[in-house]
C-alpha positions as CSV (number, residue, x, y, z in Angstrom):
1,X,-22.0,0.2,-6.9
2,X,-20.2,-2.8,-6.8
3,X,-16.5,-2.7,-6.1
4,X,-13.8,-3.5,-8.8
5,X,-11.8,-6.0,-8.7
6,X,-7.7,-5.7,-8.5
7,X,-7.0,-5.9,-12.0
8,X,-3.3,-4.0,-12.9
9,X,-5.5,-1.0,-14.3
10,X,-7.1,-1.0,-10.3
11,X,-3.9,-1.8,-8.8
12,X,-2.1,1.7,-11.1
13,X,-5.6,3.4,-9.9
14,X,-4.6,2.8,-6.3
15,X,-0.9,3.6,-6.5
16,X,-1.5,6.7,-8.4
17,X,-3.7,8.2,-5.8
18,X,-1.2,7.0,-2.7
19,X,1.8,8.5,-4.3
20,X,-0.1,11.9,-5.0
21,X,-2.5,12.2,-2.3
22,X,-0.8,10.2,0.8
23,X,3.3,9.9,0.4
24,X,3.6,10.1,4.3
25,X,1.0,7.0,4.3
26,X,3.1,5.1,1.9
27,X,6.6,6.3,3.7
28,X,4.9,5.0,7.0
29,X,3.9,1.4,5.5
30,X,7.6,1.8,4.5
31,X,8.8,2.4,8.0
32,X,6.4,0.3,9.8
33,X,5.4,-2.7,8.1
34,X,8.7,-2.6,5.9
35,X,10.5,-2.5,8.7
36,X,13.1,0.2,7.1
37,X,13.2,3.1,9.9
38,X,15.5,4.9,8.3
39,X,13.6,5.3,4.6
40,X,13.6,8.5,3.2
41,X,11.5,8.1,0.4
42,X,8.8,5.6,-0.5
43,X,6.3,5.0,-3.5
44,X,3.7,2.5,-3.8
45,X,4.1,0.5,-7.0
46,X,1.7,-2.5,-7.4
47,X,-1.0,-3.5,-4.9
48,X,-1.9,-7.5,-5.6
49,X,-4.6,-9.5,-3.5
50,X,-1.6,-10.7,-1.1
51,X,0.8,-8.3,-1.1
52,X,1.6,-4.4,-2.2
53,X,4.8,-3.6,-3.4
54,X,6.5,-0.2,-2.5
55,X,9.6,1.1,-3.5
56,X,11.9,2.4,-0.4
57,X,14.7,4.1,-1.4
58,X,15.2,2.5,-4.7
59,X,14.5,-0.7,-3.5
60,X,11.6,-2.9,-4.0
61,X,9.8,-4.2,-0.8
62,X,7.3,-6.7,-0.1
63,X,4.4,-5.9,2.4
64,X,1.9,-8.9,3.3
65,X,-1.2,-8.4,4.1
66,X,-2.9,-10.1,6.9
67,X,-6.0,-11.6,4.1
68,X,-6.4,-12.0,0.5
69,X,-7.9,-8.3,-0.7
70,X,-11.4,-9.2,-2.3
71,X,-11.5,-6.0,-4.4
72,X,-11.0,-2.5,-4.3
73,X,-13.0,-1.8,-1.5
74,X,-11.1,-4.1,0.4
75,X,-7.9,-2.7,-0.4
76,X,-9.4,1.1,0.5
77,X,-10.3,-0.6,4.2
78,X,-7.4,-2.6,4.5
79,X,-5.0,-0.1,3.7
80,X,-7.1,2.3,6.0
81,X,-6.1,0.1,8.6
82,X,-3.1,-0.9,8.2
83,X,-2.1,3.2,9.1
84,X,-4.5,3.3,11.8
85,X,-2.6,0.3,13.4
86,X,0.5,2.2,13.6
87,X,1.9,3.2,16.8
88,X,1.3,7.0,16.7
């Protein structure tokens, strides 16, 4: 099955299944590649081909990604990752 491509309906897909099924993952990318130690709360609210956006604390963060996501697949790996990256 071919992958899908990020649309805002994939992008909502995505975010919907971070923020119920990994909110430490999304607090880390907060932490780690937001570079805001201190967050205490973190939701993931748009994921684009360049960039996903979280919100930290009320605030709306920017985090690059190190390639232009081809599709949904690509977004699954590269957020994959992205977390195995972190120091543990």
């Amino acid at each position: 099955m071919a992958a899908d491509p990020l649309t805002p309906e994939v992008s909502d897909r995505i975010c919907k299944h971070m923020n119920d099924d990994h909110t430490e993952a999304v607090l880390a990318y907060a932490r780690h590649y937001g570079a805001i130690q201190g967050a205490e709360a973190a939701r993931m609210v748009a994921v684009a081909p360049d960039a996903m956006t979280l919100e930290v604390d009320g605030v709306s963060v920017q985090v690059a990604f190190d390639h232009t996501l081809s599709d949904s697949d690509d977004a699954h790996r590269t957020l994959v990752a992205m977390l195995r990256a972190m120091p543990k």
